[in-house]
N, C-alpha and C positions, 0 to 999 in steps of 0.2 A: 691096914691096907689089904685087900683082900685080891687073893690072885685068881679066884675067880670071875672076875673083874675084867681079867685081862686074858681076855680066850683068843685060844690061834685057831683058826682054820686050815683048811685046805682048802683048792678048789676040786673037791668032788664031786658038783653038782654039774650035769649035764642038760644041754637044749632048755635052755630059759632063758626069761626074752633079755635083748640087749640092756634095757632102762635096770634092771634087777643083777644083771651082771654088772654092772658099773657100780651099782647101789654097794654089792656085796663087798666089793674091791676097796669098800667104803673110800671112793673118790668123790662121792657127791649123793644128795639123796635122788629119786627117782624121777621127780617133778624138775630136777634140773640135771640129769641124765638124759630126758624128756629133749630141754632144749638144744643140749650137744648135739643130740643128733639129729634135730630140724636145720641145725647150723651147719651138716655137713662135716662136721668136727669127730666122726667115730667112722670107723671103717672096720670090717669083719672079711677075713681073708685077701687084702687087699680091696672090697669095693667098699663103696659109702652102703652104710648102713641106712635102715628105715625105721620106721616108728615100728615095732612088733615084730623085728628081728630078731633070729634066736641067736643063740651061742652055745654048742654041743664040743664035748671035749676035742680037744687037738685044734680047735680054731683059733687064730693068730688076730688078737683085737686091738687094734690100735687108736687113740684117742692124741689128736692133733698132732700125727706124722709119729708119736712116741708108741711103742709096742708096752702092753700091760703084761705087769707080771704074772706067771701062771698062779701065781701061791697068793691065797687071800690075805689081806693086812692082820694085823692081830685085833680084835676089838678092841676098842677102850671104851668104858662107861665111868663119866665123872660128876661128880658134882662142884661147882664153881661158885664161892661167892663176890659175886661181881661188883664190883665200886663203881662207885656215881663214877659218870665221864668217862666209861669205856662203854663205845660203840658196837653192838649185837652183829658186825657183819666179818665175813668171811673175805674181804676185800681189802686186803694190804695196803691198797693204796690210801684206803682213808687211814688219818691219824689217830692211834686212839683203838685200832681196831680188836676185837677179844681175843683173835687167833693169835697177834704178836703178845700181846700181853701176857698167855697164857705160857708161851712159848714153848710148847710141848713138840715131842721130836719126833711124832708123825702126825700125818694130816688128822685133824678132828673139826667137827662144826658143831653149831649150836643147836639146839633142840628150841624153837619158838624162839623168844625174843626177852629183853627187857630193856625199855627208853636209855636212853645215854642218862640220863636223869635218874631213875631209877635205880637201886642195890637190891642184893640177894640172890636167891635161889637158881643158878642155871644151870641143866643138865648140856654137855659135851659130850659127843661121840664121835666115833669114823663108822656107825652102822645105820646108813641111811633106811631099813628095814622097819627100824625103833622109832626114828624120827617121823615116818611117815607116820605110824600109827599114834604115836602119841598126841599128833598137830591133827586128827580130827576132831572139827567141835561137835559134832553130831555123839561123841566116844562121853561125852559130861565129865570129863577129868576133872579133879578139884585141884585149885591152885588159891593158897592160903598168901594173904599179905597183912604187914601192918602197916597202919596209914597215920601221917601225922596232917594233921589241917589249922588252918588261920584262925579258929573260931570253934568255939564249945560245940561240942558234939551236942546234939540235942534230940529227945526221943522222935519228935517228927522227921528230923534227918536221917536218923536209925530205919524207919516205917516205910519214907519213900525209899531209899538206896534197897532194901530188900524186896521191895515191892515191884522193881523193876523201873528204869529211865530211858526215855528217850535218848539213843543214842546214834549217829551217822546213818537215819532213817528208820533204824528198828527198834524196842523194846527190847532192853536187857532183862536175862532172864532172874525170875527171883532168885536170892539168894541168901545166904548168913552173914550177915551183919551186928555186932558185937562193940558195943562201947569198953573201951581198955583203960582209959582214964578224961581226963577233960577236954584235949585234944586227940587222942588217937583212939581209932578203932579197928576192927579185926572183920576182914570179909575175905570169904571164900566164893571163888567166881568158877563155874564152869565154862565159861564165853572165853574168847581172847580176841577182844574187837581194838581194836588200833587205841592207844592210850584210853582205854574204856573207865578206869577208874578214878578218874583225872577228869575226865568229862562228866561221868557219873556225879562226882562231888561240886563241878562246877553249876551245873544244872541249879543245883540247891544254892548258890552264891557262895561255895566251900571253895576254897585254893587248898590244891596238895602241898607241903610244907616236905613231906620225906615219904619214898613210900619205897617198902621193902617186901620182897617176897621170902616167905621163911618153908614154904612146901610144896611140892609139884606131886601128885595122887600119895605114895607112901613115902616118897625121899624127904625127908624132913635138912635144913638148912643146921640147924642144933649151934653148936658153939663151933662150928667152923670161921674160924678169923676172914676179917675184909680180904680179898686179893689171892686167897689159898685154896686149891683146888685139894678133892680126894678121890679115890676109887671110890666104887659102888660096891657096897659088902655083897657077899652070897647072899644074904639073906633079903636084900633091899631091891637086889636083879629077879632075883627069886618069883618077891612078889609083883616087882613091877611088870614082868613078863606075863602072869596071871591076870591083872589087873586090864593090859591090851589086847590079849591072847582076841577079843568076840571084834577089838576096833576093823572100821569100815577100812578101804583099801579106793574111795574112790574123788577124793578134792584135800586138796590143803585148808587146814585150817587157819583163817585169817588173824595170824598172830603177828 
């Protein structure tokens, strides 16, 4: 477990905009920082806050009637492998949800998604900074899965799936596709289109039977047990920070 992993901040930073001081607070990422304060739900020395508000040392920011701590949360960067039947949302109220399950004892969210259906690979944080960069699809992050289907993988299936499919109006982008045995194969997608691998296979008359995510760009899933999260070594934040360092800063990726 690597304590690099888990970095403390301060709040040093002065006059940046309110959506980025929220972010940092790792209370939420930006794009929903974004709607707090459309909602009237953020104040900065007593008034309602605006979209492109700054925040300079000694201001008193408050987020629904509560006062934020001065001191930045500690980071956390994890990896999670997630079991069928737990749901990717940050919403307690749904049953099932990954925050409870996880039950970790400061706030963290997910990084993208994986279906309720779906196992493997999820990264969890409280540094909405990462989240944002990681969830551009414009950035070609690779994200590795293995796929089990109703039906013999067949080299034609191989040829279309990497060739690109019609999927929710667009062409999926080529990609690696890889037969692993009679039913399963191994594709690596740069896109994250709404159950896109699912539909990709359906397209060819394929049902997904199990599909697992085993890598998000260098975090590899490895022999991490169902259900058990870990820190992110030095070595794995390292690179993943190099890896985002050039990502765009300007829409969510549709994950």
């Amino acid at each position: 477990m690597s304590k690099n992993s888990i970095i403390k901040h301060t709040d040093a930073q002065a006059d940046i905009r309110i959506n980025k001081y929220l972010s940092d607070k790792g209370l939420c990422s930006r794009r929903e920082a974004d709607r707090l304060i459309a909602q009237g739900r953020v104040r900065i020395n007593g008034k309602v806050a605006e979209m492109g508000s700054r925040v300079a040392a000694g201001d008193v920011v408050e987020l629904n009637g509560k006062r934020i701590s001065s001191e930045l949360e500690t980071r956390i960067y994890m990896a999670f492998n997630k079991p069928i039947g737990i749901t990717c949302t940050t919403d307690r109220a749904i049953r099932g949800n990954i925050v409870d399950y996880i039950n970790y004892p400061q706030r963290i969210f997910h990084v993208g998604r994986l279906d309720k259906d779906s196992e493997g690979l999820i990264l969890m944080t409280n540094d909405g900074d990462i989240v944002n960069k990681i969830l551009r699809a414009s950035n070609n992050h690779e994200k590795e899965y293995i796929v089990t289907v109703d039906k013999p993988v067949t080299d034609e299936f191989l040829k279309g799936m990497s060739s690109g499919v019609p999927v929710l109006g667009t062409m999926t982008n080529p990609c690696t596709v890889e037969r692993r045995s009679k039913y399963v194969f191994r594709i690596i997608l740069t896109q994250g289109l709404n159950r896109q691998i699912r539909r990709m296979c359906s397209y060819f008359g394929f049902k997904v039977v199990r599909l697992k995510r085993i890598r998000i760009m260098n975090i590899k899933l490895g022999d991490l047990p169902v259900g058990k999260w870990r820190y992110l070594t030095e070595t794995e934040l390292t690179e993943l920070n190099k890896l985002i360092a050039s990502s765009t800063k300007t829409q969510d990726a549709p994950e």
